[in-house]
C-alpha positions as CSV (number, residue, x, y, z in Angstrom):
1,X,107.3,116.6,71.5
2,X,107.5,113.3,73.4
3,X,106.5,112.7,76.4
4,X,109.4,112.8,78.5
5,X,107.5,112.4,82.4
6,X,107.9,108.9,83.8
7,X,104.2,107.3,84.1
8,X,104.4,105.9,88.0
9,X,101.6,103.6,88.8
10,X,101.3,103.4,92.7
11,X,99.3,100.1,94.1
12,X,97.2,100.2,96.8
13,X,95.5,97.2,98.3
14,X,94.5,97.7,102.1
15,X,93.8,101.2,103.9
16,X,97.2,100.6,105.8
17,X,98.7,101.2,102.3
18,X,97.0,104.6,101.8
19,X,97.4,105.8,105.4
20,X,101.1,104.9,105.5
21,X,102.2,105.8,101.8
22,X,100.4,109.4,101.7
23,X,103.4,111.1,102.0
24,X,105.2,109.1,99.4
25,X,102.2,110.2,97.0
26,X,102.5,113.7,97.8
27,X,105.9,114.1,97.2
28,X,105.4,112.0,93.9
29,X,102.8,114.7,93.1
30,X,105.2,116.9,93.2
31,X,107.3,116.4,90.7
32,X,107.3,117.5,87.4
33,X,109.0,114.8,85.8
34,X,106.5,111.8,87.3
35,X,103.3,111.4,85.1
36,X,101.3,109.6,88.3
37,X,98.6,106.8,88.3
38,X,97.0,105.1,91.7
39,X,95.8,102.1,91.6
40,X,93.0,100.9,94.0
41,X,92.0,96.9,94.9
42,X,91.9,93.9,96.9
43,X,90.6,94.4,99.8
44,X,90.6,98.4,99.8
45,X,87.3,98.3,98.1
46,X,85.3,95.6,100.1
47,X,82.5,97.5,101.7
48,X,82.3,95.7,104.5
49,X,85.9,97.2,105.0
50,X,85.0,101.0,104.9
51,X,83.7,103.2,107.5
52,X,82.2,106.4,107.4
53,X,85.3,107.8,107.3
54,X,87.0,106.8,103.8
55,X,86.4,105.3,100.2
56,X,90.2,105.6,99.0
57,X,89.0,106.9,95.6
58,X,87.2,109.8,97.1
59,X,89.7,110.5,99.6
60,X,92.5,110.9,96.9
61,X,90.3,113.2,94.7
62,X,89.6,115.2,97.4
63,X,93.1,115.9,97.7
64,X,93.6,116.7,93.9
65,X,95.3,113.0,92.4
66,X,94.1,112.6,89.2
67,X,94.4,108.8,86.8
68,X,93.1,107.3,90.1
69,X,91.5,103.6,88.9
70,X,89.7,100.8,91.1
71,X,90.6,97.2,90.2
72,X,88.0,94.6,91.2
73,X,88.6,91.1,92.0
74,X,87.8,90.0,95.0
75,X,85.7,86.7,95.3
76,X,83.8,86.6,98.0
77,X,84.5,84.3,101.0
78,X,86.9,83.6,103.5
79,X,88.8,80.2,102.9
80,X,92.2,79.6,101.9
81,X,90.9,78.5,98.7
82,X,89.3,82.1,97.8
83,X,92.3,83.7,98.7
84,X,94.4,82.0,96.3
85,X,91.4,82.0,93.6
86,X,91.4,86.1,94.7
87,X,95.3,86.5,93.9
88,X,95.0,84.6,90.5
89,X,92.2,87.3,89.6
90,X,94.0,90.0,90.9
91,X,97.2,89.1,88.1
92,X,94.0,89.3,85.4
93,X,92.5,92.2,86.3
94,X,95.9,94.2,87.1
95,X,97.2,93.0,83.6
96,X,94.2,94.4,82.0
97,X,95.2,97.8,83.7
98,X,98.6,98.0,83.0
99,X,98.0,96.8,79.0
100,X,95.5,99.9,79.3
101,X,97.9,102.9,81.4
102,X,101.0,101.7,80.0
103,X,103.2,102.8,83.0
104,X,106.8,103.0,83.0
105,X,107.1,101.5,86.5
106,X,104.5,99.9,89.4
107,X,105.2,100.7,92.9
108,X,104.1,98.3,95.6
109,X,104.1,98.0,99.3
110,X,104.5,94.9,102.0
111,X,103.3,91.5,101.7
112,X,99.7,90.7,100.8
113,X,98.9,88.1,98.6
114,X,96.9,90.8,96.1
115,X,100.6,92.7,96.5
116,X,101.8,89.2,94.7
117,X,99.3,89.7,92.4
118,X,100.3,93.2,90.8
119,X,104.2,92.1,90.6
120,X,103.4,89.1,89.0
121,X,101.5,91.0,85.8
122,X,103.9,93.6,85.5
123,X,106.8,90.7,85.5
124,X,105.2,89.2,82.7
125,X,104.5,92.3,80.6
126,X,108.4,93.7,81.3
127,X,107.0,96.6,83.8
128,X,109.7,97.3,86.2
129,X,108.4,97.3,89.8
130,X,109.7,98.6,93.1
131,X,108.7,97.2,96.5
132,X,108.5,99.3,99.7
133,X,109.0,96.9,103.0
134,X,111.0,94.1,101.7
135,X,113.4,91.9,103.5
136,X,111.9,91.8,106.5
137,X,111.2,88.0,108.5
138,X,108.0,87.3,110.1
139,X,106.2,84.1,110.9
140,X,103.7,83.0,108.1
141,X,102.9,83.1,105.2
142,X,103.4,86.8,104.7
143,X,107.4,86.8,104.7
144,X,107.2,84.0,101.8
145,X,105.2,85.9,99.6
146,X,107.5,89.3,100.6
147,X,110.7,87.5,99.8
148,X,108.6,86.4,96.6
149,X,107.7,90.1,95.6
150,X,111.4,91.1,96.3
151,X,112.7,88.6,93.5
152,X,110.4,89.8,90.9
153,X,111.2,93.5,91.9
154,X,113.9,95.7,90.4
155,X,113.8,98.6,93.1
156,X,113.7,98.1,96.5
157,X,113.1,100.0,99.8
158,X,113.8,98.5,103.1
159,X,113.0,100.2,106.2
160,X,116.0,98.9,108.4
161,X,119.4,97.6,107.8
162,X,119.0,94.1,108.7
163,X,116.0,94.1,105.6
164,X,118.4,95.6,102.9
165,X,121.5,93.0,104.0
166,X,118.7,90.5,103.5
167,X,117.6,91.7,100.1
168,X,121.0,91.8,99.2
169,X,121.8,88.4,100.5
170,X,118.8,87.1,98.2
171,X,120.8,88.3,95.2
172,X,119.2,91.8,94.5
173,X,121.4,94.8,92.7
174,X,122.6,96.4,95.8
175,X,123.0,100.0,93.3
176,X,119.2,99.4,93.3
177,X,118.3,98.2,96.9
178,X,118.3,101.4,100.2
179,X,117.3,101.6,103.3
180,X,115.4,105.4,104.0
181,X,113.7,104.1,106.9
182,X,110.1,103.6,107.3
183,X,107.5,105.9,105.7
184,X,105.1,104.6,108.9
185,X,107.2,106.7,111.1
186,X,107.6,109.9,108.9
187,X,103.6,110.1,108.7
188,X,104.1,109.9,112.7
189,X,106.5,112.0,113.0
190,X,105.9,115.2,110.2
191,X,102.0,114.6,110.2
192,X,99.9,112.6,112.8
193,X,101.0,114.2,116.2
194,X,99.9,117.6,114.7
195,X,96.4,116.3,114.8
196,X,93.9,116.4,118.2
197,X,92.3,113.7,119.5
198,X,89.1,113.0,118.8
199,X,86.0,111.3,120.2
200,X,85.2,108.0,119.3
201,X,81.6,107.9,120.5
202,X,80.1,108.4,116.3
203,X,81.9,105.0,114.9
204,X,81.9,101.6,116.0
205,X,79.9,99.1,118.2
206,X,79.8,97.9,121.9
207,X,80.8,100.0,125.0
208,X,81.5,104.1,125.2
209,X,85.3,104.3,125.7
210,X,86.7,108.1,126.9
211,X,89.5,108.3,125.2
212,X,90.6,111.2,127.4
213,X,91.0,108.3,130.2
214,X,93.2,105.6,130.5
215,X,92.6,102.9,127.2
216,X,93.9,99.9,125.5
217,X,94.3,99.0,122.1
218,X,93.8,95.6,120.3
219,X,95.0,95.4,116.3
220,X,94.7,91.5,115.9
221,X,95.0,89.8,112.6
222,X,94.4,85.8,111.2
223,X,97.6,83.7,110.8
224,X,97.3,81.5,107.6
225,X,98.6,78.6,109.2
226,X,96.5,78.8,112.4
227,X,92.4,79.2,110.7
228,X,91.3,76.2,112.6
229,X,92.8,77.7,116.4
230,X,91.6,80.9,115.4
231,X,88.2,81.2,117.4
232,X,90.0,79.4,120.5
233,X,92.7,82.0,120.4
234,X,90.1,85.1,120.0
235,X,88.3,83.9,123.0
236,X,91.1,83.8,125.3
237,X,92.9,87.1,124.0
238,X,89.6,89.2,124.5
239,X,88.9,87.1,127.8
240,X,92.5,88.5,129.1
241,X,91.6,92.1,127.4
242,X,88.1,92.1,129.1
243,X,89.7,90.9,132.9
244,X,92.3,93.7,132.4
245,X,89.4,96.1,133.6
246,X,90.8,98.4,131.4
247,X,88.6,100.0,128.3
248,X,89.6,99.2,125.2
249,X,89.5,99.7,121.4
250,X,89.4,96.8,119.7
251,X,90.0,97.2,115.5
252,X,88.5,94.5,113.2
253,X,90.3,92.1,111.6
254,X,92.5,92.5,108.0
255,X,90.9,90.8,105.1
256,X,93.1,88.0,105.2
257,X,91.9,84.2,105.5
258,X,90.6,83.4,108.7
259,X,89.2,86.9,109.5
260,X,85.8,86.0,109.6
261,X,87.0,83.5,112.5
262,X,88.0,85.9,114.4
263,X,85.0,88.2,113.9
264,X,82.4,85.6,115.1
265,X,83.8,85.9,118.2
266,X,84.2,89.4,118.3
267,X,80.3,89.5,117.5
268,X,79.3,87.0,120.0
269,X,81.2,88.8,122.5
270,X,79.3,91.7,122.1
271,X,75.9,90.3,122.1
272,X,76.8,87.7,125.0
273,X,79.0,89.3,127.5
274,X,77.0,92.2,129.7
275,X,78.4,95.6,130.5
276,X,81.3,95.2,129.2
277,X,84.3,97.9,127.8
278,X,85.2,97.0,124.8
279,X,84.1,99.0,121.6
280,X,84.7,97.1,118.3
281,X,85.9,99.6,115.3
282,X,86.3,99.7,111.7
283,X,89.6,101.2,109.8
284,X,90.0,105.1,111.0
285,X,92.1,107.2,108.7
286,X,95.6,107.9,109.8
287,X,95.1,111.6,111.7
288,X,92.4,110.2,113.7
289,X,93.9,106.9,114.4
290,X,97.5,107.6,115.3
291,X,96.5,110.4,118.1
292,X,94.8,107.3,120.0
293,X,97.5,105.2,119.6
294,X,100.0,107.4,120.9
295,X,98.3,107.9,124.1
296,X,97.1,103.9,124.8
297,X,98.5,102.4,127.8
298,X,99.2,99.5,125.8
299,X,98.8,98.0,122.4
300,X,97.8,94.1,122.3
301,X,97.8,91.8,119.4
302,X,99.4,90.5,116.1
303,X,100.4,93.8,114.2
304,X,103.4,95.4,113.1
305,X,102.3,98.6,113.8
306,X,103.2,97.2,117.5
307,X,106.7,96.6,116.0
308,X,106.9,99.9,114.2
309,X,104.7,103.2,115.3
310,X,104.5,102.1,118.8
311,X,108.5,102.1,118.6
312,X,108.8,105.6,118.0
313,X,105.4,106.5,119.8
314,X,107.0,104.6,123.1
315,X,104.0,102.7,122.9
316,X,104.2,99.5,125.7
317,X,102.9,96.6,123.3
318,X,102.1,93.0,124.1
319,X,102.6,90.8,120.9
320,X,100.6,88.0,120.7
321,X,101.7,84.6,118.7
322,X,103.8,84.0,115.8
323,X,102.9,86.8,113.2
324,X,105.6,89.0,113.9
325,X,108.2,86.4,115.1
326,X,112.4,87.7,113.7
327,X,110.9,91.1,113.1
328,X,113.1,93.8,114.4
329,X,111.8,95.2,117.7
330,X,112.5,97.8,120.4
331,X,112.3,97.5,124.1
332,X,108.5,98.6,124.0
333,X,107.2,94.7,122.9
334,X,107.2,92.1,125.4
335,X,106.3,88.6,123.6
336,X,104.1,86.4,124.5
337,X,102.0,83.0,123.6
338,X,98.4,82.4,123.2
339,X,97.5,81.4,126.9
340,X,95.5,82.8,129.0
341,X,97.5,84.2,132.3
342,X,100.8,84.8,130.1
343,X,98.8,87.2,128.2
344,X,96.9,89.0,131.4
345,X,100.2,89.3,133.2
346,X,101.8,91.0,130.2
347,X,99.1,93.7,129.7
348,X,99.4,94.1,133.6
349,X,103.0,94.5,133.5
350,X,103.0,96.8,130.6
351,X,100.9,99.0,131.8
352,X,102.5,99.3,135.0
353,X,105.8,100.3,133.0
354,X,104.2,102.7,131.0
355,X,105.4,104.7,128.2
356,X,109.2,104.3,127.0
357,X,111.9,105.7,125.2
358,X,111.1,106.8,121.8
359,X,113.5,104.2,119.2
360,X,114.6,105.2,115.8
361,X,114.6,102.0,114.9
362,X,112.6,102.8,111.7
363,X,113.1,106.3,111.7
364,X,115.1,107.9,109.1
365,X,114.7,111.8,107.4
366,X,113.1,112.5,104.5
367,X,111.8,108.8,103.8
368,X,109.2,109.7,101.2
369,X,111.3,112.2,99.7
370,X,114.1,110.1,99.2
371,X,112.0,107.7,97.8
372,X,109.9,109.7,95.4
373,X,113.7,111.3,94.2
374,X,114.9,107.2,93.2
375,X,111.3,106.1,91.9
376,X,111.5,109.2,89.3
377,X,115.3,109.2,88.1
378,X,116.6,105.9,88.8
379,X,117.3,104.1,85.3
380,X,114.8,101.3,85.0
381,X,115.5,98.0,83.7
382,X,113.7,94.9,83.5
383,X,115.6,91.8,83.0
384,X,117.1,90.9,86.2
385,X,119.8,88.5,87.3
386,X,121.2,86.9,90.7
387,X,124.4,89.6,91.6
């Protein structure tokens, strides 16, 4: 008898992808009529990346996921150049893994360039693909390579309604394109909360931070176009985080080009500066990480988790530069540019406010659900055309 399960090949490229897609696996898992595959690269399998806490692979077969595969193809460097020699490797290597797995359909999530890289193979070999996060605006290079993904995709999932009017707008199927919210919040919501806060004292660098006391947070990430501003910009963000007198828990940079910019400072920070209260840490998995977000006085930097979890968390964020610019945002996130006292006086100010009002801005029930329901039974095709 044939097989009659449709073979689901889920892509995952970063950490963020597994902490905020977990949900979406599970209920994938689930179903009887889903034959699934993970896929594991990019830049969730550079070493230097991983703390004590996770290798992806082992974290999924702890929790019984079976056809889990690694793709390599990282070169190793941090110009622009190595990025786009990276993504070009990534279509090889991801072709070489669907020819081999065969899937029906390749789920994807967001905007990095080895994102790019998996859509682009299965375009070419007439694998339909559906995207998770498209149609949203930011300011680099990241919302042309998400509008890009969108236009090779068949299915896609938008997390608010301005995203699916723009996915629509771009000419997408509109009996193929929904909006079920954002599966960032549902892991909030249904998962991370239920989890205690823990120490952070066994991971990390620099200064002991309680974490039962008042805290900041700092998720900061390169912006393609700025690589040669980047060390000038590091210095006076941590300079204003430092002056703040307030303890903080600073997260390395994403793998993207220009990270290791920003981490030569981070370093020479540490060495340099004397008794100071900043401790420097590495990915955390998502039931360890959220519980300290939720209870920061303030989240400072470039990320959209500023834009999305602090939302519903009523998280006061301070977003820094253009990485986020157009990005749909709740009253929590007061903007701001790279200088000095604009930044200072916005942490001061947010953490004066304190918490506010929890936004459903991205919040929607039964994301992952819904999801998993269309990625099993909706009819796949793969030749697409501008409605």
């Amino acid at each position: 008898m044939a097989n009659t399960k449709r073979k689901v090949c889920f892509v995952i490229t970063s950490f963020i992808h597994y902490s905020r897609n977990f949900l979406i696996l599970e209920e994938l898992k689930k179903r009887k009529d889903v034959e699934l595959y993970i896929a594991v690269g990019g830049s969730a399998l550079l070493s230097r990346s991983i703390s004590k806490f996770a290798r992806i692979k082992s974290l999924l077969g702890a929790e019984g996921y079976k056809n889990i595969h690694e793709v390599f193809f990282n070169v190793e460097g941090d110009a622009l150049v190595v990025k786009a020699k990276t993504a070009g490797l990534g279509i090889v290597e991801f072709a070489s893994l669907f020819s081999e797995i065969k899937p029906d359909l390749v789920v994807v999530r967001g905007d990095r360039f080895e994102v790019l890289s998996a859509v682009t193979a299965a375009a070419y070999m007439n694998i339909s693909v559906a995207h998770i996060e498209g149609g949203d605006v930011s300011g680099t290079l990241d919302e042309s390579v998400r509008h890009a993904i969108t236009k090779l995709s068949h299915i896609h999932f938008a997390t608010n309604e301005p995203a699916l009017k723009r996915i629509v707008q771009m000419g997408e199927d509109k009996n193929y394109a929904f909006n079920f919210g954002s599966p960032d919040i549902e892991v909030v919501k249904k998962i991370v909360l239920k989890s205690k806060l823990q120490s952070v004292s066994e991971t990390g660098s620099g200064a002991d931070v309680d974490v039962k006391k008042d805290y900041l947070i700092v998720l900061y990430h390169p912006v393609h176009t700025d690589i040669s501003k980047l060390r000038a910009q590091t210095n006076v963000l941590i300079n204003a985080v430092h002056d703040s007198g307030i303890p903080a828990l600073w997260f390395w940079p994403n793998e993207d080009a220009g990270a290791e910019e920003i981490s030569h400072e981070l370093r020479k920070f540490n060495d340099e500066v004397i008794s100071h209260k900043i401790r420097f840490m590495r990915y955390m998995p998502p039931e360890k990480f959220i519980p300290l977000l939720s209870r920061a006085k303030c989240l400072i930097g470039n990320s959209s988790a500023g834009l999305k979890e602090c939302s519903y968390l009523g998280v006061p964020v301070v977003n820094i530069g253009s990485r986020q610019n157009n990005r749909l945002q709740a009253k929590n996130v007061k903007n701001v540019s790279y200088d000095y006292i604009e930044i200072k006086k916005a942490i001061d100010y947010q953490v004066r406010v304190g918490k506010y009002t929890s936004s459903d801005l991205y919040f929607s029930k039964n994301t992952s659900k819904n999801i998993a329901i269309k990625l099993a039974t909706l009819p796949l095709y793969t030749q697409k055309k501008f409605v």
